[in-house]
Structure formats: structure tokens, C-alpha cells
C-alpha positions in Angstrom: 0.0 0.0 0.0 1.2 3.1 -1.2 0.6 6.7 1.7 0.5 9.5 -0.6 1.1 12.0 2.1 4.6 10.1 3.2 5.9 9.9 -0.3 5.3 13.5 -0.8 6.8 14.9 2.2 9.5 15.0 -0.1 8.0 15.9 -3.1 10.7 18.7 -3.8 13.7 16.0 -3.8 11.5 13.7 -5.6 10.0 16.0 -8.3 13.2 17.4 -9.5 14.3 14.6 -11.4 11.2 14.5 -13.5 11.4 18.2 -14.5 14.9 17.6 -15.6 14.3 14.2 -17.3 11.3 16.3 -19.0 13.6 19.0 -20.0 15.2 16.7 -22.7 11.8 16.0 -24.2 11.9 18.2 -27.6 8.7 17.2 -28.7 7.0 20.9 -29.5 3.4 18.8 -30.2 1.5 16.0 -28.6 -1.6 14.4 -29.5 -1.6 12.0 -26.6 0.1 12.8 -23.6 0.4 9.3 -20.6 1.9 9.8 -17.4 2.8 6.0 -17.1 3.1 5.5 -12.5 1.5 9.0 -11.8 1.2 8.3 -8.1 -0.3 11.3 -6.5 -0.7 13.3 -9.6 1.7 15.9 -8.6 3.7 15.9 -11.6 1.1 15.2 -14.3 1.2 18.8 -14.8 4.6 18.7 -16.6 2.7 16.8 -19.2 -0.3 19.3 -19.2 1.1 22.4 -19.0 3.7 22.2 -22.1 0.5 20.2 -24.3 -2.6 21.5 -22.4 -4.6 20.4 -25.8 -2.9 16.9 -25.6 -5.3 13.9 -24.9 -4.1 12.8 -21.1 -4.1 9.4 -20.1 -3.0 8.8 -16.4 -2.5 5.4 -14.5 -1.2 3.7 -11.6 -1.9 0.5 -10.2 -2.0 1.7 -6.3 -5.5 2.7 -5.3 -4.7 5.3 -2.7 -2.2 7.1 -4.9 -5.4 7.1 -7.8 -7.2 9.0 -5.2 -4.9 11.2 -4.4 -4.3 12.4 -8.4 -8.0 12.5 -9.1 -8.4 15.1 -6.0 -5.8 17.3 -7.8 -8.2 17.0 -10.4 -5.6 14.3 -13.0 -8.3 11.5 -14.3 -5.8 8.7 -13.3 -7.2 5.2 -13.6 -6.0 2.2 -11.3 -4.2 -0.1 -13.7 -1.0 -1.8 -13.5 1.8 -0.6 -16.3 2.4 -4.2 -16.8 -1.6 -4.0 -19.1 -0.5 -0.8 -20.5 -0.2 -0.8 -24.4 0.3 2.7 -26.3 -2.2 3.8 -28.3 -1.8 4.9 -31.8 -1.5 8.6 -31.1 0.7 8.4 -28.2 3.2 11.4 -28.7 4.8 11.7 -25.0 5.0 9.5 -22.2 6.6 10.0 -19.3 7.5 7.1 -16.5 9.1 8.7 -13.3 10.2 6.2 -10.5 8.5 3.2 -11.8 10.2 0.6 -13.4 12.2 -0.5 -10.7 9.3 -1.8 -9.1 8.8 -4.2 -12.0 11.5 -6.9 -12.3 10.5 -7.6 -16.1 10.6 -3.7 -17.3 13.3 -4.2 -19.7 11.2 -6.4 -21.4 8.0 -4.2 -21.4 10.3 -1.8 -22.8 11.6 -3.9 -26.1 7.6 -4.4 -26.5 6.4 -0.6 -26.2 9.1 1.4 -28.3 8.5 -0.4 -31.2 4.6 0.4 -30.8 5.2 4.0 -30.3 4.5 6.3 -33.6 7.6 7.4 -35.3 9.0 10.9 -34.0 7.5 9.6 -30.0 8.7 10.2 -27.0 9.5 8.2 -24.1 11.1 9.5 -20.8 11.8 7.4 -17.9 13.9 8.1 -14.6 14.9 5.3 -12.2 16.5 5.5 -8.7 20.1 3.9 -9.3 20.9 3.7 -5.4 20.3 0.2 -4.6 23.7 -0.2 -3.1 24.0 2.6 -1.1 24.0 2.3 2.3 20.2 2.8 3.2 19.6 -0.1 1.0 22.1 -2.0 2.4 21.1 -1.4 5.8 17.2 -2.5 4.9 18.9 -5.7 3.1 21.0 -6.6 6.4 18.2 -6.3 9.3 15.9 -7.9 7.5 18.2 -11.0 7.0 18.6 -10.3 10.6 18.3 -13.2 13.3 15.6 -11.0 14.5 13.8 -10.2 11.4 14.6 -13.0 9.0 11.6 -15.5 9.6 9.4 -12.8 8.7 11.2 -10.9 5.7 13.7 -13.6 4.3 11.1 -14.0 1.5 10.8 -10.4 0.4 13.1 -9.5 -3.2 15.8 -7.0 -1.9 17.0 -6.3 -5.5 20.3 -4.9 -6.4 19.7 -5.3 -9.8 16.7 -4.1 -10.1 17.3 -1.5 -13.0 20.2 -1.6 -15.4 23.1 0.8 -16.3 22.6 4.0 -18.4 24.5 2.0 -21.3 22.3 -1.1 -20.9 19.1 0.5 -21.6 21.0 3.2 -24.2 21.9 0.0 -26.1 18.7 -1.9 -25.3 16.9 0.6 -26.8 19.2 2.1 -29.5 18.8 -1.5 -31.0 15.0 -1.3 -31.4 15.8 2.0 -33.7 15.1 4.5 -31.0 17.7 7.7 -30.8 18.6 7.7 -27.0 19.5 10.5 -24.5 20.6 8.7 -21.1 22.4 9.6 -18.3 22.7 9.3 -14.5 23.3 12.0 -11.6 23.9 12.2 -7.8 21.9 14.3 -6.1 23.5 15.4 -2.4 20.3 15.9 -1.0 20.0 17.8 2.5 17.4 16.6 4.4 16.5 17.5 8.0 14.3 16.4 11.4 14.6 13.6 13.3 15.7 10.3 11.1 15.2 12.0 7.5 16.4 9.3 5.7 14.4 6.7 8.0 11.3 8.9 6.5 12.4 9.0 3.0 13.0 4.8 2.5 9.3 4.9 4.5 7.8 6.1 1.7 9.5 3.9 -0.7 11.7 0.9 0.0 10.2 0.2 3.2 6.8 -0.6 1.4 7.3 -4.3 1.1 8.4 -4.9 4.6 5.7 -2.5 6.0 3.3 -4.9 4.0 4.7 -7.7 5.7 4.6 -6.6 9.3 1.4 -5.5 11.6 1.4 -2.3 13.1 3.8 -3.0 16.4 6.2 -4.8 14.0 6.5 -2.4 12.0 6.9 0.2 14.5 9.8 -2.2 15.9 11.4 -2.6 12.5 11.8 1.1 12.2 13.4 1.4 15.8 15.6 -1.1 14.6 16.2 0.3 11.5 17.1 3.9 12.8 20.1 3.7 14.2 21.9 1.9 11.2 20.7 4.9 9.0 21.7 7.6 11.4 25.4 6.2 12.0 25.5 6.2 7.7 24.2 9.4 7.1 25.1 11.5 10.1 23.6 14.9 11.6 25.5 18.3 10.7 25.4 20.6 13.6 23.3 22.7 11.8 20.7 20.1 11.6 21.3 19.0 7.7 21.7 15.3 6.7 23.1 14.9 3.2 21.5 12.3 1.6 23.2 11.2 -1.4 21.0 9.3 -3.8 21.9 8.5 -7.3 19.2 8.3 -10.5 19.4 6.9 -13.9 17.4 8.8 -17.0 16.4 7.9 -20.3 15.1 9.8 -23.0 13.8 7.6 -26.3 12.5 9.0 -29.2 10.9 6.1 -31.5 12.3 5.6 -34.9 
């Protein structure tokens, strides 16, 4: 289950990489504009505000996030990407911090470019910080004595996207001209256990799905001290949060 309000807490940090990913979209006309994983909606309007005449087509498969778009007014639609299929007009789509929820993506990927109308555009952004140490700290506790009856079965992935030249050549052979590259973003966060709240809202879903509510709440005491001695408190109150992301810009031959 997906809280839109945690996930957007840091919707600042987590928008940025879509505007920039967007900014390498040249297309100056769209017929059909998809926001492909639009969770809460908040950045469907990079979409509508460069083609407000563009037909929009909006999806995600978690309920709650739905909601959330459809009260910013975006007429999302709960559906899974996996079902997706572009239709003939399909001019832009954009896919922000999606794919490496879905282990087969590469695949889904050979299947859509090729679909796409010549002259489309596809632009998708993946999180490429699977081994940094907040990951690496969720992987170790929950292969924990403590925690590994209960969370040895959940996919910790560290492959879970590729390299920028992986997908540049993946794609490049279905005829598509690719822009990718990747970039570290020293984040500065701040509270009490900022990057504890940040993997809350994202690679903490799985095990929160696995846990009731006072296991969880354990979990996350358990969890919190790892993170803090990895990403330590400045005395002025900033935690840098170094994440990397990957980004790919396709344009369909």
C-alpha cells in the first residue's frame, strides 16, 4: 500500500528529477500525452502544461495514490503498467520512478518502443541507489536473526534497473535515438531520522506490507540507528542524503 502523504513529504527531492528528465523532451506537439506510475498526480502537470490540448491518459496500479491524483483533479485510472499498451496517437509519455518496481521492465520496454508512432517520446527516470548504504542497511536487518523468519522472502533487489548503457543499447537496438544519463543528487534533508522517513515512503513498502502495526513500529526502531550512523547529523541540523538516479530519453524511430 502506497501513503501518498509520506511519499510527498518529499516531493521537492522527488520532483526534481522528472522536470529535468522532462527538459530533454523536444517534442513541440503531442496528441496523446500518458503519465505512465502517476502516483499522486503531482507531476502530471509537466505533461499538461507544455501540451494543455494533448489527450491525457494517467494510470497507476495503487488505489490510494489514484485517489490522491483524481483530487488534484488528473483523471488517473487504477491499472498496473504491466496491461499498458500505447495507443496509436501516443506522442509523449513519461515514466518517473517506476520501473524498478517491476522486475520484467526491460522487457515491457523492447515491447512498447517499437509500438510507439515514429518521431515519440518516451522519458523514464529510475532510482540507481540500490547499493548505497540505506539499502544495504534494509537488506542486512531484514536477513537479521531478528527479522529473517518474517522478511527472508521479500526480493531485496540490487539489480533491479540496469546501467545507463544497458538501456542506451537496449533501446538504441530497437531504432530508438537515446539521450541517457545518470546524476547524484547530495540531498539535504532534516528532522529527526530524514532518511528513515524517506526509504518509509519507498523501499520500506514491502516490509511495512509484511509486518502489523507494532512490528513495524519495531522494525523502524531497529532500523534507525543503522541509517543515522551512515548518514550523520551536521550541527546545523542537515543530513546529506546522497541518492543516485538513472534517466532515459527515447525518441521512437
Amino acid at each position: 500500500m502506497w501513503d501518498p502523504a509520506t511519499y510527498l513529504s518529499f516531493s521537492d527531492h522527488r520532483g526534481r528529477p522528472a522536470r529535468e528528465l522532462m527538459a530533454r523532451v523536444g517534442a513541440e506537439t503531442a496528441r496523446r500525452a500518458v503519465d505512465l506510475g502517476c502516483g499522486a498526480g503531482n507531476l502530471t502537470h509537466l505533461l499538461t502544461d507544455r501540451w494543455p490540448t494533448a489527450e491525457l491518459e494517467a494510470l497507476d496500479a495503487s488505489p490510494e495514490m489514484v485517489e490522491a491524483a483524481r483530487r488534484r483533479g488528473v483523471p488517473a485510472q487504477v491499472r498496473d503498467v504491466r496491461a499498458w499498451w500505447p495507443a496509436p496517437d501516443t506522442d509523449v509519455v513519461l515514466c518517473n520512478a517506476v520501473l524498478q518496481w517491476v522486475p520484467e521492465h526491460a522487457d515491457l520496454l523492447a515491447r512498447w518502443i517499437p509500438e510507439l508512432p515514429a518521431g515519440a517520446w518516451f522519458a523514464f527516470q529510475v532510482p540507481g541507489n540500490f547499493d548505497a548504504p540505506s539499502h544495504r542497511a534494509i537488506r542486512e536487518l531484514a536477513a537479521s536473526p531478528r527479522w529473517g523468519d518474517r522478511l527472508r522472502e521479500l526480493a531485496f533487489r540490487e539489480d533491479a534497473v540496469l546501467t545507463p548503457q544497458r538501456y542506451a543499447d537496449a533501446l538504441a537496438d530497437l531504432g530508438a535515438e537515446v539521450d541517457a544519463w545518470e546524476t547524484t543528487y547530495v540531498q539535504p534533508l532534516r528532522g529527526d531520522d530524514p532518511v528513515l522517513e524517506w526509504v518509509t515512503g519507498t523501499a520500506l513498502r514491502p516490509v511495512r506490507a509484511a509486518l502489523d502495526d507494532s512490528e513495524w513500529e519495531q522494525f523502524r526502531a531497529d532500523l534507525a540507528p543503522r541509517l543515522a550512523e551512515a548518514y550523520p547529523r551536521r550541527p546545523d541540523g542537515v543530513t546529506w542524503f546522497p541518492f543516485r538516479r538513472l534517466f532515459v530519453v527515447a525518441r521512437a524511430g
